[in-house]
Every structure is written in structure tokens, then in C-alpha cells.
C-alpha positions in Angstrom: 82.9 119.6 73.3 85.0 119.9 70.2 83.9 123.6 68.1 82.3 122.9 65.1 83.3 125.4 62.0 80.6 125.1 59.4 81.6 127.0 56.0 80.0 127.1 52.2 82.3 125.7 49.3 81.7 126.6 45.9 83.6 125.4 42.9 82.6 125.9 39.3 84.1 124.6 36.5 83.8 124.7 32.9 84.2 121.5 31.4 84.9 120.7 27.5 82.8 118.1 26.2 78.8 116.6 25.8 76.1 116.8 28.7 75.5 113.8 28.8 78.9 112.2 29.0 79.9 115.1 31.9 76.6 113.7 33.5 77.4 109.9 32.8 80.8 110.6 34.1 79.0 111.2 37.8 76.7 108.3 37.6 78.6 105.6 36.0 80.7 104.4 39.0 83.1 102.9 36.6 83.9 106.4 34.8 83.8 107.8 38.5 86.5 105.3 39.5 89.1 106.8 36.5 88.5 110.2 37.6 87.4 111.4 41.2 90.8 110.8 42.9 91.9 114.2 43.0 95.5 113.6 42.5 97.7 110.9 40.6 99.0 110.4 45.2 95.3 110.2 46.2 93.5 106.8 46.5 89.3 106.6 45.3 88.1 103.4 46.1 84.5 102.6 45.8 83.2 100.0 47.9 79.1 100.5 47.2 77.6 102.6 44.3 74.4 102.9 44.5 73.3 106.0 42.3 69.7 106.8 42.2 67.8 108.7 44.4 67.5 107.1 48.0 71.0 105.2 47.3 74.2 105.2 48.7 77.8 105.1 47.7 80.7 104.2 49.9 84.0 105.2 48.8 88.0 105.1 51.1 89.9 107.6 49.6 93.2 109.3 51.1 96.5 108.5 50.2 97.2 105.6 47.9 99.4 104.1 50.2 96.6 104.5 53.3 93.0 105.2 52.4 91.8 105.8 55.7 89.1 108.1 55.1 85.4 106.8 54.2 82.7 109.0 52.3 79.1 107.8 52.7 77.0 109.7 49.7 73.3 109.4 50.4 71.7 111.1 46.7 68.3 112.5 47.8 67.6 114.1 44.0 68.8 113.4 41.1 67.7 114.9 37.6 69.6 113.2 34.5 71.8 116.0 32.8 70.8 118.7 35.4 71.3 118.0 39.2 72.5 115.8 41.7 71.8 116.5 45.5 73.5 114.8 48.2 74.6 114.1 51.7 77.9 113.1 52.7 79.5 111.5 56.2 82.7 112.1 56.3 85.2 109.6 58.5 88.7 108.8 59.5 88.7 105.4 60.6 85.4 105.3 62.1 85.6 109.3 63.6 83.4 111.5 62.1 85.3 114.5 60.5 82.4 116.3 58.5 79.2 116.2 57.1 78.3 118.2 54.0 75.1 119.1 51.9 76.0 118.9 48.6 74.9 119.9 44.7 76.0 119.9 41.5 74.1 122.2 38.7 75.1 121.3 35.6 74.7 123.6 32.5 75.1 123.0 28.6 76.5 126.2 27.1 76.5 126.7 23.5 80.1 127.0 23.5 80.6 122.9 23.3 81.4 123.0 27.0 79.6 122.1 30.4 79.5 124.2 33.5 79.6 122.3 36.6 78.8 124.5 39.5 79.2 122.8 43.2 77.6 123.9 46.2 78.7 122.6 49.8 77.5 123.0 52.8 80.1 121.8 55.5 80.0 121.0 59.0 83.5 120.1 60.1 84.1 118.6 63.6 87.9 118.2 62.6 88.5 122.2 62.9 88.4 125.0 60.4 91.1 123.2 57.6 88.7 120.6 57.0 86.5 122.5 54.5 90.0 123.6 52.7 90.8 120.3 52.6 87.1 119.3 51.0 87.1 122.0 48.6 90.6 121.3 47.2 89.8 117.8 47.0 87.1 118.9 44.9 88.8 121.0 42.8 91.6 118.2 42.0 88.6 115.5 41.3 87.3 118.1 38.7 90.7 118.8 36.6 91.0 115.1 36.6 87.3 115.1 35.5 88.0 117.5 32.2 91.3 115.2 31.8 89.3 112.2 31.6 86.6 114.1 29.3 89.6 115.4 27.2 90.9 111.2 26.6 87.8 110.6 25.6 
């Protein structure tokens, strides 16, 4: 039986812009679509979007030239301008690679800007680089995020 490495990511970001369009950026899977790849290489290709609570999203990502990878985001709670809670499956064509318990707190400070904080709890069965991989794919989709904000 393969080991199984489970590991907490945490990312927090301050973002310059409005609540609500940092929020809308999340739940509008159009927005999401200009954003969430985390690098100009990386592919984000959504396939189902289904944001509410009890709905699923479906998304390949990987490299643009071979998305092979397939994230199934089940949202169990969602709270407009303030949280979103969520599951993720994790797959390389049809393999399960990770599952994570996800959340994102997000904060209006009076300063003009947002604070995104993300919490994720990993379960890799692909060995201990998989939650570096997930956290730095994180990281990239948020300094494309505050690009995006930034355009517009």
C-alpha cells in the first residue's frame, strides 16, 4: 500500500481591490476562467461550474499543451463575501493523486484591500511533493488573481 503524506497548506494574500469583486472573482466561473491558471504555461479548463453550496465544479488543468489532471470541487458552505468551504478530488488521468479540505476566509481591511487567507488540508497518495505542488499552484492562481483585480 502506497504511504499516504497528509500536510496543512496555508496561503494568505492581500489582494488590492473591492469585496465583492475579490468574492465575485471566485464564484463567477467566467472571471475564474481568466485567472485561476497559476501560470501564463498552466492550462484551467472548466468543464462543470456549479457554485453554490451542494454543487460541483470540474476543472483539467496541467500544462497547456496536456491537461491531464482533473479537480472535482464539491462546495459544502458558502457565505457571499466571507467564506467558501470545499472538497477537492484530485486526479491524473483517472488516478487519484490527493484529496484536500479546503477554505478561504476572506477579509475587507480598511486599507482598500482584501485578505484572502487559504487553509488546506491535504491527503496526498502521490508522495510528500504533492502538497508543494498544491500550495504553489495556489500561490500562482492568487498573483494572477490580484493581476486580474489590478486590469480591472
Amino acid at each position: 500500500m502506497p504511504e499516504i503524506i497528509y500536510d496543512t497548506i496555508e496561503v494568505t494574500v492581500q489582494l488590492h481591490g473591492r469585496l465583492q469583486d475579490v468574492f465575485g472573482a471566485f464564484a463567477d466561473p467566467a472571471k475564474r476562467s481568466r485567472w485561476a491558471a497559476p501560470s501564463d504555461t498552466a492550462a484551467y479548463l472548466i468543464e462543470t461550474a456549479d457554485f453554490r453550496e451542494g454543487g460541483l465544479d470540474i476543472v483539467r488543468c496541467g500544462p497547456v499543451s496536456d491537461p491531464v489532471f482533473t479537480v472535482a470541487t464539491r462546495y459544502h458552505r458558502i457565505v457571499s463575501d466571507e467564506l467558501i468551504a470545499a472538497t477537492e478530488e484530485i486526479r491524473c488521468l483517472g488516478n487519484l493523486l490527493a484529496l484536500s479540505q479546503n477554505s478561504i476566509v476572506f477579509n475587507d481591511r480598511a486599507s482598500g484591500q482584501v485578505e484572502c487567507a487559504l487553509t488546506a488540508q491535504v491527503m496526498s497518495f502521490a508522495g510528500k511533493n504533492m502538497a508543494e505542488d498544491i500550495k504553489s499552484g495556489h500561490e500562482g492562481s492568487f498573483e494572477k488573481l490580484a493581476a486580474y483585480l489590478q486590469s480591472m
